[in-house]
mmJSON file of the N, C-alpha and C atoms, coordinates in Angstrom:
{"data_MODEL":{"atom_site":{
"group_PDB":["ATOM","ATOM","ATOM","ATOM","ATOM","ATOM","ATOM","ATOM","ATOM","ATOM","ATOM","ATOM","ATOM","ATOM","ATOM","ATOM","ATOM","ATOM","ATOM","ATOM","ATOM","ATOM","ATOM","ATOM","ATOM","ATOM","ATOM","ATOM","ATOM","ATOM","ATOM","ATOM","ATOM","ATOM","ATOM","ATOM","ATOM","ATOM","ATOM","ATOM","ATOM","ATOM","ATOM","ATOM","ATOM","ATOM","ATOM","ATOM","ATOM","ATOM","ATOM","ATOM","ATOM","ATOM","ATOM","ATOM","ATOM","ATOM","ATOM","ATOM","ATOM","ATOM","ATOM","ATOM","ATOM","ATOM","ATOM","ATOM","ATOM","ATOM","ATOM","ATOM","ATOM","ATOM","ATOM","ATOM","ATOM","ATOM","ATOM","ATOM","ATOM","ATOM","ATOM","ATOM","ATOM","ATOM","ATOM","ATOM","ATOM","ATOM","ATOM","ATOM","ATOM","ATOM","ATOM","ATOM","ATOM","ATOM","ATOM","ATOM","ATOM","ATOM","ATOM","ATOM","ATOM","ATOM","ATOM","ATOM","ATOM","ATOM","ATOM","ATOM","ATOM","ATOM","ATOM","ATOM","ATOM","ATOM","ATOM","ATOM","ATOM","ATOM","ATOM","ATOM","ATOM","ATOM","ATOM","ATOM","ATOM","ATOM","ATOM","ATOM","ATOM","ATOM","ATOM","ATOM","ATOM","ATOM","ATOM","ATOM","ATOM","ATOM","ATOM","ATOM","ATOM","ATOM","ATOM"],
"id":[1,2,3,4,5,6,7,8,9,10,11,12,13,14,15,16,17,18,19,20,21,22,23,24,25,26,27,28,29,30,31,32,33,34,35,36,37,38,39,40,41,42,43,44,45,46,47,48,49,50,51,52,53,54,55,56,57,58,59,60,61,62,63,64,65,66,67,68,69,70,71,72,73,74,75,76,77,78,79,80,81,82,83,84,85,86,87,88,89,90,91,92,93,94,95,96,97,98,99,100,101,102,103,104,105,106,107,108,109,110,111,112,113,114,115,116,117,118,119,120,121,122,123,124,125,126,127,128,129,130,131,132,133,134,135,136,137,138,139,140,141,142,143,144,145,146,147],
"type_symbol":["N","C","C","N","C","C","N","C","C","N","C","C","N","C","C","N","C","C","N","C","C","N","C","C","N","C","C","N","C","C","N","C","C","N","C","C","N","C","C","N","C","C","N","C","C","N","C","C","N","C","C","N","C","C","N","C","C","N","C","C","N","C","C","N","C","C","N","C","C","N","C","C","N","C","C","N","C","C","N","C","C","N","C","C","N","C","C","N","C","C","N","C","C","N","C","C","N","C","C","N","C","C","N","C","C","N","C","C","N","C","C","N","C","C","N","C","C","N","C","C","N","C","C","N","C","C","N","C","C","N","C","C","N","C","C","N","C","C","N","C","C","N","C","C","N","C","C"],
"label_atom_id":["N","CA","C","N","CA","C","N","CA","C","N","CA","C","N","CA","C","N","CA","C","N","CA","C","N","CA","C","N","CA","C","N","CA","C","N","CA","C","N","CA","C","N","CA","C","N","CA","C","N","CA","C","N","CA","C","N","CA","C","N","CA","C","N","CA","C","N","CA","C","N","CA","C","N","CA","C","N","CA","C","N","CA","C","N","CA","C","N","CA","C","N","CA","C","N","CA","C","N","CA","C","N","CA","C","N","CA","C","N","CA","C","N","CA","C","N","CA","C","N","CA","C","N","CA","C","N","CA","C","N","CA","C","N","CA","C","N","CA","C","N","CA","C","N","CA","C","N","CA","C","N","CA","C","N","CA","C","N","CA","C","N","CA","C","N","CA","C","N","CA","C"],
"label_alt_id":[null,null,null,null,null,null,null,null,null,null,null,null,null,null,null,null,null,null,null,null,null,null,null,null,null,null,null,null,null,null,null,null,null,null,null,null,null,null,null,null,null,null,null,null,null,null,null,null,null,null,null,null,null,null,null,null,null,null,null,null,null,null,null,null,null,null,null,null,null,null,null,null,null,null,null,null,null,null,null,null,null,null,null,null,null,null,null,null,null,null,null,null,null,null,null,null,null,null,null,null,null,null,null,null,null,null,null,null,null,null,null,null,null,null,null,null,null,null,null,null,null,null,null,null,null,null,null,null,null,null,null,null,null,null,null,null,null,null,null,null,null,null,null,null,null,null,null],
"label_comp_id":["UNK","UNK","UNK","UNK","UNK","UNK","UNK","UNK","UNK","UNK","UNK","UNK","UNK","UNK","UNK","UNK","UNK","UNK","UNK","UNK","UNK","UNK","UNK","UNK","UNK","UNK","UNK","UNK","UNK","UNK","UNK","UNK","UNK","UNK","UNK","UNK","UNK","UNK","UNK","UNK","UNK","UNK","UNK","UNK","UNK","UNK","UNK","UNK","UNK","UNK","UNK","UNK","UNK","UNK","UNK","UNK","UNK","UNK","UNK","UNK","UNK","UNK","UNK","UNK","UNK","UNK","UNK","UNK","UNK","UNK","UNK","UNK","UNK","UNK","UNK","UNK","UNK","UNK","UNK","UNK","UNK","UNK","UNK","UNK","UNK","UNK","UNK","UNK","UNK","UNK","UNK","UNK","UNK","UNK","UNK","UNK","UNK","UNK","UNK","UNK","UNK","UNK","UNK","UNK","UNK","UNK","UNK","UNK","UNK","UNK","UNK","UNK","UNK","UNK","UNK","UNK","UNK","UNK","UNK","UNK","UNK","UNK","UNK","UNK","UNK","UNK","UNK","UNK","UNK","UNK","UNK","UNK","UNK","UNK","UNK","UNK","UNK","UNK","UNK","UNK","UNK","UNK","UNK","UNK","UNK","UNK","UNK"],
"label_asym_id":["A","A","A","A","A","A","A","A","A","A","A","A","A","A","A","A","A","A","A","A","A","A","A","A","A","A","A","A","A","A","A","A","A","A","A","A","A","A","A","A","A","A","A","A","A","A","A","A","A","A","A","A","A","A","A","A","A","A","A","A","A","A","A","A","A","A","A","A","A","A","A","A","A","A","A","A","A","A","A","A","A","A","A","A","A","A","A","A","A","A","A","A","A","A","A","A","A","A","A","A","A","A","A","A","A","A","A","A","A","A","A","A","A","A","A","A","A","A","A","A","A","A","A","A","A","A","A","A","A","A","A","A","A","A","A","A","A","A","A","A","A","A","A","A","A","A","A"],
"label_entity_id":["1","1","1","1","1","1","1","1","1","1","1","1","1","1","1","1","1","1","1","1","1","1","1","1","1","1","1","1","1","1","1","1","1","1","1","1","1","1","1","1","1","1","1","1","1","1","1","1","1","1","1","1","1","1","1","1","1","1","1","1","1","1","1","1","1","1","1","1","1","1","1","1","1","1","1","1","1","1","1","1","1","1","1","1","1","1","1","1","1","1","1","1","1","1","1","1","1","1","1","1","1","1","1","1","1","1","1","1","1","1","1","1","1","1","1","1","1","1","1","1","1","1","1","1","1","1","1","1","1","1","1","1","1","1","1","1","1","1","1","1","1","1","1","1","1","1","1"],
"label_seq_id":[1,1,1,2,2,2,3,3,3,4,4,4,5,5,5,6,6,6,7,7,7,8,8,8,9,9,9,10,10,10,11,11,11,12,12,12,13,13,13,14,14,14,15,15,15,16,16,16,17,17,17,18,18,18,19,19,19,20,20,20,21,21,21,22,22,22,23,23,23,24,24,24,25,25,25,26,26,26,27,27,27,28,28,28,29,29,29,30,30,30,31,31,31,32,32,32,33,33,33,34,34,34,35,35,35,36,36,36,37,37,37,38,38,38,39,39,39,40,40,40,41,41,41,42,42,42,43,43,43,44,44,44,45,45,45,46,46,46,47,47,47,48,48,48,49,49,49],
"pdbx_PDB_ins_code":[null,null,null,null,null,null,null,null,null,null,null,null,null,null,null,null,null,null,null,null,null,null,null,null,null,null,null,null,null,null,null,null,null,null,null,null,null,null,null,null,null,null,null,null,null,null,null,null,null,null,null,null,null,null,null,null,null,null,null,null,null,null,null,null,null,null,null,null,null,null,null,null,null,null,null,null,null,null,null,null,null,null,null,null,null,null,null,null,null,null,null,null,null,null,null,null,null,null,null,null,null,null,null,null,null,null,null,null,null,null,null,null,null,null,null,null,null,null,null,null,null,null,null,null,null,null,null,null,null,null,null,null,null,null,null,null,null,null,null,null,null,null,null,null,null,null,null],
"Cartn_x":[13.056,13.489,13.52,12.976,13.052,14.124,14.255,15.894,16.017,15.042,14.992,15.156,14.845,14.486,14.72,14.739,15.345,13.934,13.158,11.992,11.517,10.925,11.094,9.119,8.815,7.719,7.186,5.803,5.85,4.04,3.688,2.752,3.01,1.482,1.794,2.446,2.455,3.395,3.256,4.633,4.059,3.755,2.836,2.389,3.528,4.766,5.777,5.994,6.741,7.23,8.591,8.959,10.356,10.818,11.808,12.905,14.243,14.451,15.87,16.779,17.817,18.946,20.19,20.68,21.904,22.136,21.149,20.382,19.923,19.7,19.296,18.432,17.32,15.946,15.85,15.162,15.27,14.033,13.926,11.925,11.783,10.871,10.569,9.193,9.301,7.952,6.811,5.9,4.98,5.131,5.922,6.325,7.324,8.705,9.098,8.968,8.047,7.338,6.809,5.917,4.998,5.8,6.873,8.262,8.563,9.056,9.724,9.184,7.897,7.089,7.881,7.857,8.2,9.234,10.192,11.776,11.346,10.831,10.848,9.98,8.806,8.632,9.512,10.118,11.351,12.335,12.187,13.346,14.855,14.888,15.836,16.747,17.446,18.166,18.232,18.082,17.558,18.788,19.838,21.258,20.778,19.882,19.587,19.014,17.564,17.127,17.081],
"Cartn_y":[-13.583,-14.923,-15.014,-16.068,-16.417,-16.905,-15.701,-15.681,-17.061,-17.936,-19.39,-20.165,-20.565,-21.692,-21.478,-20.282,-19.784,-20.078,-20.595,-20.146,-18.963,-19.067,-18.297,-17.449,-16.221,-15.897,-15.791,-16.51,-16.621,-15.78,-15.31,-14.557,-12.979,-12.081,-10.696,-10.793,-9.131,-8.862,-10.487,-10.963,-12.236,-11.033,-11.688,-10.951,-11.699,-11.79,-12.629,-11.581,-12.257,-11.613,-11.001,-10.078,-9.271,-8.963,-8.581,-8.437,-7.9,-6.807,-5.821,-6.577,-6.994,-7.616,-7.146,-6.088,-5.346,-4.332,-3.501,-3.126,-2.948,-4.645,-5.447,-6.306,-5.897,-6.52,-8.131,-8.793,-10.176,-10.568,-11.133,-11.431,-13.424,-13.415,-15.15,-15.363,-16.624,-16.966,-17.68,-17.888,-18.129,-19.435,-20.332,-21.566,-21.346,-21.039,-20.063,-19.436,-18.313,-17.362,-18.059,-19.256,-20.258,-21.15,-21.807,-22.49,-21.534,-20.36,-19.522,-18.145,-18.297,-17.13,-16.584,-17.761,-17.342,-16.683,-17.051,-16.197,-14.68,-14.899,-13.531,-12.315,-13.323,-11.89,-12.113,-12.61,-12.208,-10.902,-10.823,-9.8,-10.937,-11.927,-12.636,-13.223,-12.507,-13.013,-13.944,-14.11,-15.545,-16.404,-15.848,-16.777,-17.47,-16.933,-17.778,-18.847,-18.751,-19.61,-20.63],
"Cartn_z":[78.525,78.885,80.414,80.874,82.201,83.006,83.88,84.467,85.364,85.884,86.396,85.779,84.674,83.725,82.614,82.229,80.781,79.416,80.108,79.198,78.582,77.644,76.537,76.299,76.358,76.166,74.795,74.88,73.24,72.741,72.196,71.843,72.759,73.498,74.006,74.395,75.905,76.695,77.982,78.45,79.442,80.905,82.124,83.398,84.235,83.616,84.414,85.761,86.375,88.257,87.286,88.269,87.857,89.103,89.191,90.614,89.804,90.897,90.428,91.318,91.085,91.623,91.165,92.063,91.829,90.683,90.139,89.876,88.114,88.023,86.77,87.076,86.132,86.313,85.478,86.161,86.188,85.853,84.953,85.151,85.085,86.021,86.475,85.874,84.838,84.568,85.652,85.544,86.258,87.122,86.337,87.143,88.068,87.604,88.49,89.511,89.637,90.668,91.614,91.227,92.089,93.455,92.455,92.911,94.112,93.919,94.915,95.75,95.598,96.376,97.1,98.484,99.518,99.412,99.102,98.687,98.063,97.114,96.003,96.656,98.464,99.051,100.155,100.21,101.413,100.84,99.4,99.02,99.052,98.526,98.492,97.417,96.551,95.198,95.389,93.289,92.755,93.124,93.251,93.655,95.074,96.083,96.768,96.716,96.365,95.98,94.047],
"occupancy":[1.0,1.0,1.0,1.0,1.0,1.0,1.0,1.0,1.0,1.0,1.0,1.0,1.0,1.0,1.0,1.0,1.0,1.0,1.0,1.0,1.0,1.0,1.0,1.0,1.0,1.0,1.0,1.0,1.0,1.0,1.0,1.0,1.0,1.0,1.0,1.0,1.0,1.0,1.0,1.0,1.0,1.0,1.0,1.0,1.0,1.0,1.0,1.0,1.0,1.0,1.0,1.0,1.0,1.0,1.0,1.0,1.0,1.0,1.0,1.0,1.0,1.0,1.0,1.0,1.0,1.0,1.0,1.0,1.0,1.0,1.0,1.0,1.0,1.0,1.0,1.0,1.0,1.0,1.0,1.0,1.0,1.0,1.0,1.0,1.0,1.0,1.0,1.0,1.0,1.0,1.0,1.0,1.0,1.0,1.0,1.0,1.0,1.0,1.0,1.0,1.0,1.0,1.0,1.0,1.0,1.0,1.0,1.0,1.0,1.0,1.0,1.0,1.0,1.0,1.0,1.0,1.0,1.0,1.0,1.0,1.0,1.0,1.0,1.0,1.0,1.0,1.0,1.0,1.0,1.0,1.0,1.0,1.0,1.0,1.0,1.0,1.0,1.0,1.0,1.0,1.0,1.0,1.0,1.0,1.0,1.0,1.0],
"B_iso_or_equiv":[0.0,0.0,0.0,0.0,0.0,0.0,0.0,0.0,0.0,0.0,0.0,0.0,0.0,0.0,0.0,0.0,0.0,0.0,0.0,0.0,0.0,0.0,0.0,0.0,0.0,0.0,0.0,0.0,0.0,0.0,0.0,0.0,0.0,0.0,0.0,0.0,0.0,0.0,0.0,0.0,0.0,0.0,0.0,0.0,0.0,0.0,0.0,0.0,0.0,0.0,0.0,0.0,0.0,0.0,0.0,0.0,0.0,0.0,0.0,0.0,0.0,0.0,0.0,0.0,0.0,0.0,0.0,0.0,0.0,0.0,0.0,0.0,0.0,0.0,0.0,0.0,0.0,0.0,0.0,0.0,0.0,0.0,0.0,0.0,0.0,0.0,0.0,0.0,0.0,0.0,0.0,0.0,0.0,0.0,0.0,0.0,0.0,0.0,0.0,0.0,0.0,0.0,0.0,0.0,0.0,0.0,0.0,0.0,0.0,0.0,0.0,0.0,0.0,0.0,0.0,0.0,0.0,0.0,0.0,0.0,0.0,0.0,0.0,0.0,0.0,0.0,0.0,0.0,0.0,0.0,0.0,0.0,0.0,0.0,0.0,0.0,0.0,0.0,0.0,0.0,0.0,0.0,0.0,0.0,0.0,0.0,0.0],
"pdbx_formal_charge":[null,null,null,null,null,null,null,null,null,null,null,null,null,null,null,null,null,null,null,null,null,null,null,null,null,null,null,null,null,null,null,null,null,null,null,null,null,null,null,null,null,null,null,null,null,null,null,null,null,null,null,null,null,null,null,null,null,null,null,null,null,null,null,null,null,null,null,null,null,null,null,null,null,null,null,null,null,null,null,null,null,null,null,null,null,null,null,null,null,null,null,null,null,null,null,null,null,null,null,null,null,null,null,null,null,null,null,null,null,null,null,null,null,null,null,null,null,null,null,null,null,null,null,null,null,null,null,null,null,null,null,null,null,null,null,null,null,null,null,null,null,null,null,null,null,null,null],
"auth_seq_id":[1,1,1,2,2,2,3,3,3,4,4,4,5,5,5,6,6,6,7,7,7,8,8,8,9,9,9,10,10,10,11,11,11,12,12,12,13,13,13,14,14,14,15,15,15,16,16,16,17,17,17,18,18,18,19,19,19,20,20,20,21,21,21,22,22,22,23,23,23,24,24,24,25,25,25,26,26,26,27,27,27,28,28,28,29,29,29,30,30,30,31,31,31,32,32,32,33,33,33,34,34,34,35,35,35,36,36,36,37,37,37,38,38,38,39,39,39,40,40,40,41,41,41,42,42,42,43,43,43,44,44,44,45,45,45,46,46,46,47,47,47,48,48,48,49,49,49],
"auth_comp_id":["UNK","UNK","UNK","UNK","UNK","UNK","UNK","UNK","UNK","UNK","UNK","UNK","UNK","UNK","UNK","UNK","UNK","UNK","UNK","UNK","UNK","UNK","UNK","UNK","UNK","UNK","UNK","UNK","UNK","UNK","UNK","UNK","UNK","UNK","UNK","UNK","UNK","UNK","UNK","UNK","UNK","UNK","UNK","UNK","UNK","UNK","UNK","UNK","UNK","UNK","UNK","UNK","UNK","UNK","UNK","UNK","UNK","UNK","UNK","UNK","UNK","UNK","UNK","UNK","UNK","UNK","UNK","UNK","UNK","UNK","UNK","UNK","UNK","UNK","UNK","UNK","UNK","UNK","UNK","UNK","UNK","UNK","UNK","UNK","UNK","UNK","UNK","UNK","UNK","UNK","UNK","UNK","UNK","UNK","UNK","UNK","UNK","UNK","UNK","UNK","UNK","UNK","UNK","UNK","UNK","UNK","UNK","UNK","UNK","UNK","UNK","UNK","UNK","UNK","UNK","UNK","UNK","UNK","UNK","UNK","UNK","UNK","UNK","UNK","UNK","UNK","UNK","UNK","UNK","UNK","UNK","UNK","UNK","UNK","UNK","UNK","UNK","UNK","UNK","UNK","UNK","UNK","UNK","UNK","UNK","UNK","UNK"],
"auth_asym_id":["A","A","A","A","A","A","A","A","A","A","A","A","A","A","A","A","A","A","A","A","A","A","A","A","A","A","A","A","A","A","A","A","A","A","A","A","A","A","A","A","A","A","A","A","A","A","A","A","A","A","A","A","A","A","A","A","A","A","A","A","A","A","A","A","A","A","A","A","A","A","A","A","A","A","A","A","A","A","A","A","A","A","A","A","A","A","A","A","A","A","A","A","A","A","A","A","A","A","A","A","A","A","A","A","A","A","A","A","A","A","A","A","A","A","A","A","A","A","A","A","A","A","A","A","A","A","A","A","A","A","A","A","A","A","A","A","A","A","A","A","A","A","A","A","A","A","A"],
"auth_atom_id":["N","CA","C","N","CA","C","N","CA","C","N","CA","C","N","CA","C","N","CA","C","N","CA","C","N","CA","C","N","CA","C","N","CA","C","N","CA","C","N","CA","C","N","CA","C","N","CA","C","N","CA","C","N","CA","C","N","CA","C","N","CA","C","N","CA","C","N","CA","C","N","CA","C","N","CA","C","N","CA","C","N","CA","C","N","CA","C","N","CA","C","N","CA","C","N","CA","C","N","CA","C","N","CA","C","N","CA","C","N","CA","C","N","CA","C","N","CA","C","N","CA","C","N","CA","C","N","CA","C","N","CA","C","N","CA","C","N","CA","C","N","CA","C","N","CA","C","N","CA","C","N","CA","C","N","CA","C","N","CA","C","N","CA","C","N","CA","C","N","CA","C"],
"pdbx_PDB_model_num":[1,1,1,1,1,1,1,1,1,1,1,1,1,1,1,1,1,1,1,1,1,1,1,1,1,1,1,1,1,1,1,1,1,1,1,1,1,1,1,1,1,1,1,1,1,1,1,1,1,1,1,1,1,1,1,1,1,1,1,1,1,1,1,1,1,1,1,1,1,1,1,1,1,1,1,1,1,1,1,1,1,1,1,1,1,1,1,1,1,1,1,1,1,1,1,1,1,1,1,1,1,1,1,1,1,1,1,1,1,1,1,1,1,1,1,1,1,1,1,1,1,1,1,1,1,1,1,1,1,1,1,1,1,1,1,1,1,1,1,1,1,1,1,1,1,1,1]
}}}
């Protein structure tokens, strides 16, 4: 489930983005990821953005 939006993966494995945040992994679907690039390569928890 997508820790942004709470969308839901439906058929295979999803190529979603993931990020360890305190040290629990988080995974962002693709809309998501797109939305917040910039942040997610700054190294910047999702509480930020």
């Amino acid at each position: 489930m997508c820790a942004g939006c709470g969308a839901k993966a439906e058929g295979p494995q999803p190529t979603w983005t993931f990020s360890v945040e305190n040290g629990e992994r988080r995974y962002f679907c693709d809309v998501c990821s797109r939305e917040n690039l910039r942040a997610i390569e700054g190294r910047l928890d999702s509480s930020w953005w």
